[in-house]
C-alpha positions as CSV (number, residue, x, y, z in Angstrom):
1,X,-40.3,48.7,12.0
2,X,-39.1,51.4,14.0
3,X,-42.1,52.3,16.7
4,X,-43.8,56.1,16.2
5,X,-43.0,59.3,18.5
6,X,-46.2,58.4,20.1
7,X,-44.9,55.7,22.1
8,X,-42.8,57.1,24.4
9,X,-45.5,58.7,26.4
10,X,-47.7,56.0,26.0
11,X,-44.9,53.5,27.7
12,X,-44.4,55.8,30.4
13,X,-48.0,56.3,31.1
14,X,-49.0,52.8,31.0
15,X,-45.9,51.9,33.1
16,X,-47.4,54.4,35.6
17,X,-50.5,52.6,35.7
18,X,-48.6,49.3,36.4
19,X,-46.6,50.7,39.1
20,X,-49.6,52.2,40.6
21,X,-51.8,49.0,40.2
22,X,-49.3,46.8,41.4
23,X,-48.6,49.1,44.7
24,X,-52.2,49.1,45.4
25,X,-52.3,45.0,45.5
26,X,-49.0,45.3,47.8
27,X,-50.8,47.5,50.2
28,X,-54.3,45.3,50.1
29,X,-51.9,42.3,50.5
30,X,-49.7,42.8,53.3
31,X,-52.1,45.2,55.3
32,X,-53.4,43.8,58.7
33,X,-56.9,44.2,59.6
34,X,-56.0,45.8,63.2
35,X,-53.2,48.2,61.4
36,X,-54.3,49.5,57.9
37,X,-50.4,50.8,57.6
38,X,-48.7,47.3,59.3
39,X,-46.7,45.5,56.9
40,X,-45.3,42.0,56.2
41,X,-41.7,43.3,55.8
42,X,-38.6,41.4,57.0
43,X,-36.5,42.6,59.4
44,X,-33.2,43.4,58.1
45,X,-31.7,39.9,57.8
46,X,-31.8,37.9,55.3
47,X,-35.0,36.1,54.1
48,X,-35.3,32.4,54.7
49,X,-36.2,29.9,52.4
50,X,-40.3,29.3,51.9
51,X,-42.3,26.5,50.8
52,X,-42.9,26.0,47.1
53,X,-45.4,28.0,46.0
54,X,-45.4,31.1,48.4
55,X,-43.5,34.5,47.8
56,X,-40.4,34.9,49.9
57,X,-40.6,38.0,52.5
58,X,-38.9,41.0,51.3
59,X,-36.0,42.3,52.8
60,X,-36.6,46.0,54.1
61,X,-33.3,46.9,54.9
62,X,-30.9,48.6,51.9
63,X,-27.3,49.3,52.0
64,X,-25.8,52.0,50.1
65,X,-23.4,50.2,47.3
66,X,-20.4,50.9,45.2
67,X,-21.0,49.2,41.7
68,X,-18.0,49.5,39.0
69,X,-18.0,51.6,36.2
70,X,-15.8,52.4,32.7
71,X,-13.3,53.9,34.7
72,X,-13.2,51.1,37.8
73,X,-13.6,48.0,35.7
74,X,-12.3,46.2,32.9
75,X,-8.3,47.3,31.0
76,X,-5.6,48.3,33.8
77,X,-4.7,51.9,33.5
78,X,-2.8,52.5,31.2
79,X,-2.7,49.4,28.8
80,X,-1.5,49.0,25.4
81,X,-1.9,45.7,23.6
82,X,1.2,43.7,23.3
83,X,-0.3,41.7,20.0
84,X,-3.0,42.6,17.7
85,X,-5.1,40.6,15.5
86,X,-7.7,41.0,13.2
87,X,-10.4,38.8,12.1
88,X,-11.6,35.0,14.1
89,X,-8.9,33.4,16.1
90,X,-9.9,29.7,17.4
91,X,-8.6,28.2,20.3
92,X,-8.2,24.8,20.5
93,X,-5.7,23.7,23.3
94,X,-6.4,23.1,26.7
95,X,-5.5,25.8,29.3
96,X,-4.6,28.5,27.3
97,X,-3.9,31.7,28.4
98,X,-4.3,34.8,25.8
99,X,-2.9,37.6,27.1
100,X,-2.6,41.6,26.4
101,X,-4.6,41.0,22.7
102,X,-6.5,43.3,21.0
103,X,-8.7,41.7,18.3
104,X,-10.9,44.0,15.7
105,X,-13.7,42.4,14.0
106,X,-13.7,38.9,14.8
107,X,-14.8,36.3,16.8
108,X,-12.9,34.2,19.6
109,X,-13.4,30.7,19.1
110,X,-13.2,28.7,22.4
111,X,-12.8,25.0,21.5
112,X,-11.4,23.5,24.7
113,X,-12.0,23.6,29.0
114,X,-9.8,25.5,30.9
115,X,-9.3,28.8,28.9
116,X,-8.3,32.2,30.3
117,X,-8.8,35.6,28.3
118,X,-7.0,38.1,30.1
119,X,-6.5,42.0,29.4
120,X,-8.1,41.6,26.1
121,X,-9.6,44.7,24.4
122,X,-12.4,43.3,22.0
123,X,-13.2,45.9,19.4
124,X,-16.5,44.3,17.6
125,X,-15.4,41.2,18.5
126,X,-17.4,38.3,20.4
127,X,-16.3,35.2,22.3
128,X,-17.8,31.9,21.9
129,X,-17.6,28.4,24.1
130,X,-20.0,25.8,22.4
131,X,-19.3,26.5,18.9
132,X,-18.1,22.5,18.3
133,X,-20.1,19.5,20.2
134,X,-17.0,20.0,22.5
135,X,-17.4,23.1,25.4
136,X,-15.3,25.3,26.0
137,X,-15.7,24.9,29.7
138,X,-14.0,26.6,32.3
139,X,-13.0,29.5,30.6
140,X,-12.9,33.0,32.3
141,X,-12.7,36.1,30.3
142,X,-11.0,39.0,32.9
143,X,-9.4,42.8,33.2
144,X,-10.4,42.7,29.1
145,X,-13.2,45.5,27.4
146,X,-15.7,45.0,24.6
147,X,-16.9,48.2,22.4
148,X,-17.7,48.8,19.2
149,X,-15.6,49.2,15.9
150,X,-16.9,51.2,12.9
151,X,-18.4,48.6,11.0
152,X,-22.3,49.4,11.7
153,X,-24.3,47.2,14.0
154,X,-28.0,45.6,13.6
155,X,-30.7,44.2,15.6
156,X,-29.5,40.7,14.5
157,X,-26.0,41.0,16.1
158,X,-25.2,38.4,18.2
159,X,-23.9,38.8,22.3
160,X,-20.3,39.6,22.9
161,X,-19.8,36.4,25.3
162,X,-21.5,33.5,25.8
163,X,-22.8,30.6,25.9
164,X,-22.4,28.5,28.9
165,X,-19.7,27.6,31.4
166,X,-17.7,30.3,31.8
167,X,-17.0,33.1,34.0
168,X,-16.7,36.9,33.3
169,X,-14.9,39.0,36.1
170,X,-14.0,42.9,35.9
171,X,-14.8,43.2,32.5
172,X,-16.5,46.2,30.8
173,X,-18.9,45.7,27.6
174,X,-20.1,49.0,26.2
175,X,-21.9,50.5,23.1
176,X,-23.1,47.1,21.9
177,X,-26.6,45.9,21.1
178,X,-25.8,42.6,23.2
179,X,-24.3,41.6,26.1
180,X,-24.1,38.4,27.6
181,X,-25.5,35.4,26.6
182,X,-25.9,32.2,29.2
183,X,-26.9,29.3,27.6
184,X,-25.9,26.0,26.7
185,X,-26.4,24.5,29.8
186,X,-24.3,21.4,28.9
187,X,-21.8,23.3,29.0
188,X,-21.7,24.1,32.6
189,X,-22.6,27.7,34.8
190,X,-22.0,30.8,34.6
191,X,-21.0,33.4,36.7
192,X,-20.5,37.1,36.4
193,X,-19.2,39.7,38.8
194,X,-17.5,42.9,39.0
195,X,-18.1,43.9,35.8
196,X,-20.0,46.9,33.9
197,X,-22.3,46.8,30.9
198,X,-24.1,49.1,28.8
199,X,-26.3,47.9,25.6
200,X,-27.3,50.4,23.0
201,X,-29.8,50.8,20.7
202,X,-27.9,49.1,16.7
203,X,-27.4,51.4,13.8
204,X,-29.7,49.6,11.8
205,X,-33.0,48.7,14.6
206,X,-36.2,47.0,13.0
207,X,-36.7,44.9,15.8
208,X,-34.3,45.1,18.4
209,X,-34.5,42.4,21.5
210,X,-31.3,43.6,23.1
211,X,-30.1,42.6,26.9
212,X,-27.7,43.3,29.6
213,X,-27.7,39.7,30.4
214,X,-29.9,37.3,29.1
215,X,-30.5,33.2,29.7
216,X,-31.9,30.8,26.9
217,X,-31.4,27.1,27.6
218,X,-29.1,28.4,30.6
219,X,-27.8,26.6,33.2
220,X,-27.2,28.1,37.1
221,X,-26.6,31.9,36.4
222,X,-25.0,33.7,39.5
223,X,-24.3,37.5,39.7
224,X,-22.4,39.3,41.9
225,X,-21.3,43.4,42.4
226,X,-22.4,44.2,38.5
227,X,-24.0,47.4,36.6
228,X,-25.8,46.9,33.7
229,X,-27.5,49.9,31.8
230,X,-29.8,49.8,28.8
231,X,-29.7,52.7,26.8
232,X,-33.4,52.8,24.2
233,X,-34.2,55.7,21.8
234,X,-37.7,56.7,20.4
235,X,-38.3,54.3,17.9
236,X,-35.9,51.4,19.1
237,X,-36.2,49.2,22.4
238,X,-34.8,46.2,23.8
239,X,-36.0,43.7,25.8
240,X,-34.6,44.3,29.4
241,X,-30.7,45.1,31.1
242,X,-31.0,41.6,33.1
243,X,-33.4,38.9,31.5
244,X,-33.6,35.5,33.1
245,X,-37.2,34.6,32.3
246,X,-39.0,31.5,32.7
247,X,-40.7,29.3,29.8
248,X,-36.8,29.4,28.3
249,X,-35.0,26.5,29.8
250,X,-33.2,28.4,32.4
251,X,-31.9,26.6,35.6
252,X,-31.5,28.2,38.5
253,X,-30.2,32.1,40.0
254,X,-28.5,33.4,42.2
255,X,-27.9,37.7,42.6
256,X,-26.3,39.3,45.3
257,X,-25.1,43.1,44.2
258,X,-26.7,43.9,41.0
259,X,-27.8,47.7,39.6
260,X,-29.7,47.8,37.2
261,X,-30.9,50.8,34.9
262,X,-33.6,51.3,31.5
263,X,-35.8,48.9,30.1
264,X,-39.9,48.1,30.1
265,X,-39.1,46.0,33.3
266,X,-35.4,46.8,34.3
267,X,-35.2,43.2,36.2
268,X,-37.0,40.0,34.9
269,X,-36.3,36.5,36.2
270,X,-38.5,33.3,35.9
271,X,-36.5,31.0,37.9
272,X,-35.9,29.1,41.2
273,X,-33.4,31.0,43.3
274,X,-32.3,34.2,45.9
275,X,-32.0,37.9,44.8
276,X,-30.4,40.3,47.4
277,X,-28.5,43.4,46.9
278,X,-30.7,44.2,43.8
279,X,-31.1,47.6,43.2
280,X,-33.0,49.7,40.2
281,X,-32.1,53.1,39.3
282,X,-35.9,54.9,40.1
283,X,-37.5,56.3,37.0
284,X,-35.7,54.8,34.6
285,X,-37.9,52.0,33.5
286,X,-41.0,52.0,31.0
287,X,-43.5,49.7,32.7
288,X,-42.2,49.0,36.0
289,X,-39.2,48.0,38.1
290,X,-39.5,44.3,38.1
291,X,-41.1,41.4,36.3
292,X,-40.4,38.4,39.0
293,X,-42.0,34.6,39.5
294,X,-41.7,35.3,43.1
295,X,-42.9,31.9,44.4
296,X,-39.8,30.2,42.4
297,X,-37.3,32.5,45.0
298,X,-36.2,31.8,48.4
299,X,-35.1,35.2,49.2
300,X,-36.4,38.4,48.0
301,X,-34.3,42.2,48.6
302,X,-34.8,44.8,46.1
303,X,-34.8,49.0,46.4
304,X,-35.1,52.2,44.0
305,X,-32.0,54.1,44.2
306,X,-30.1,56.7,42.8
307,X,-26.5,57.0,41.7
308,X,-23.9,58.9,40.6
309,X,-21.3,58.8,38.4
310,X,-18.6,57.0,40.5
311,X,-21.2,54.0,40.9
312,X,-22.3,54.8,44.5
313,X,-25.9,54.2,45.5
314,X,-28.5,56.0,48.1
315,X,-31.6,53.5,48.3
316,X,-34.7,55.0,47.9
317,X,-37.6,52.6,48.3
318,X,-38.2,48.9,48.9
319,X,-39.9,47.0,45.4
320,X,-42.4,44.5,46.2
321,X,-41.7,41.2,44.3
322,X,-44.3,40.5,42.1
323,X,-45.0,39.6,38.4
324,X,-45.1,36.4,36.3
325,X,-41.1,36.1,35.4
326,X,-42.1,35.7,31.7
């Protein structure tokens, strides 16, 4: 069931609380006793790898970045489809390259390696790699769009890419209750980059657990110059706009250039890896900023920012790692 009116204030009071408790324990942490104000921050460059165990040391320095947007990623301008289809299509050779399609209410079966999707508008539409014991490996979905059609969606839909070995490059995926999926580790890793996505609360939300991006049984995840917003209304929320959690058979990660907007925790990751360039719009998330095993990362560099409307960010604040990844 949908949750009450009364929950929006309580989330943003509790996530108040959190922010506040968890700045307290920053201060108490990395104060010296000769300097009550001195902190453990790096210096600019990037942090080097610690021993098991012990949180990296943050990065203090922030650069102002351009992320892409509707407008910068995804369909050249201009674009008409040069063949439409409607319903599943399955590929099954090797190296295929599908080109200039726009498929409405179906499902892209990828049954073998070396695939490209290229300029392919995907109106309610999903792709799939590991749908057969054989992967679909190798296959990069680029320049191509994912929205919505009319046919109303649920909390039960499914992500519009996924599950393991593939790459996703200046793509946009907007108005959808999912985004990408990575899993299926035996499939190979996954990388995303240059691309834009937005998740939205489904038509019909009982119990929605949307994501940005989310890992389950995935293998190494990197991510690289990409936006991802979650949109949540009062009596429907997701899970988060970038979910890598531990506890979930997840690999490994690696982020450099990632805004990241909505949620209870806008960023969760459980996983052995580096985060740099990560940047949270401030204010926009229910509980807090982060939720981050920090001893599982090497490198640590995270701010508050704001940004407008052509993707360009002003840092605000440094976020202290911390959390349990979960």
């Amino acid at each position: 069931m949908g949750r009450s009116s009364w929950w929006v204030p309580l989330r943003w009071v509790v996530g108040a609380l959190v922010a506040a408790a968890l700045t307290t324990v920053a201060v108490s942490q990395n104060a010296s006793p000769d300097d009550p104000g001195a902190s453990s921050g790096g210096t600019g460059q990037d942090a080097t790898p610690t021993p098991s165990g012990e949180p990296p040391d943050p990065v203090v320095e922030a650069a102002a970045l351009t992320f892409p947007t509707p407008e910068t990623a995804g369909l050249p301008d201009g674009w008409t489809p040069k063949q439409t289809h409607t319903g599943d299509l399955r590929i099954s050779e090797p190296g295929t390259v599908v080109s200039d399609l726009r498929i409405t209410d179906g499902t892209i079966y990828v049954d073998a390696p070396d695939v490209t999707l290229r300029r392919v508008q995907a109106v309610g539409s999903k792709v799939v790699n590991d749908d057969t014991p054989v992967c679909g490996s190798g296959l990069l979905v680029e320049q191509s769009e994912f929205v919505r059609s009319d046919v109303r969606t649920g909390d039960g839909d499914r992500q519009v890419i996924g599950n393991g070995g593939f790459t996703v490059r200046d793509v946009v995926i907007d108005g959808v209750p999912e985004g990408i999926r990575v899993g299926a580790k035996q499939c190979g890793d996954v990388v995303v980059e240059d691309s834009f996505i937005r998740v939205v609360p489904p038509d019909v939300c009982t119990d929605w657990h949307g994501d940005g991006i989310q890992g389950y049984g995935g293998g190494s995840l990197t991510v690289r110059n990409t936006r991802i917003i979650m949109r949540e209304t009062a009596d429907c929320y997701g899970t988060a706009p970038f979910f890598y959690p531990s506890g979930q058979g997840n690999t490994s990660l690696t982020v450099d250039g990632l805004l990241v907007e909505g949620g209870g925790y806008a960023f969760r990751a459980g996983t052995e890896g580096s985060v740099r360039n990560l940047q949270v719009v401030q204010d926009t998330w229910g509980y807090g900023p982060v939720d981050v095993l920090c001893p599982a990362l090497t490198a640590w560099q995270a701010h508050t920012v704001t940004a407008d409307k052509e993707g360009r960010t002003t840092p605000v604040d440094p976020i202290e790692c911390g959390g349990s990844g979960n």
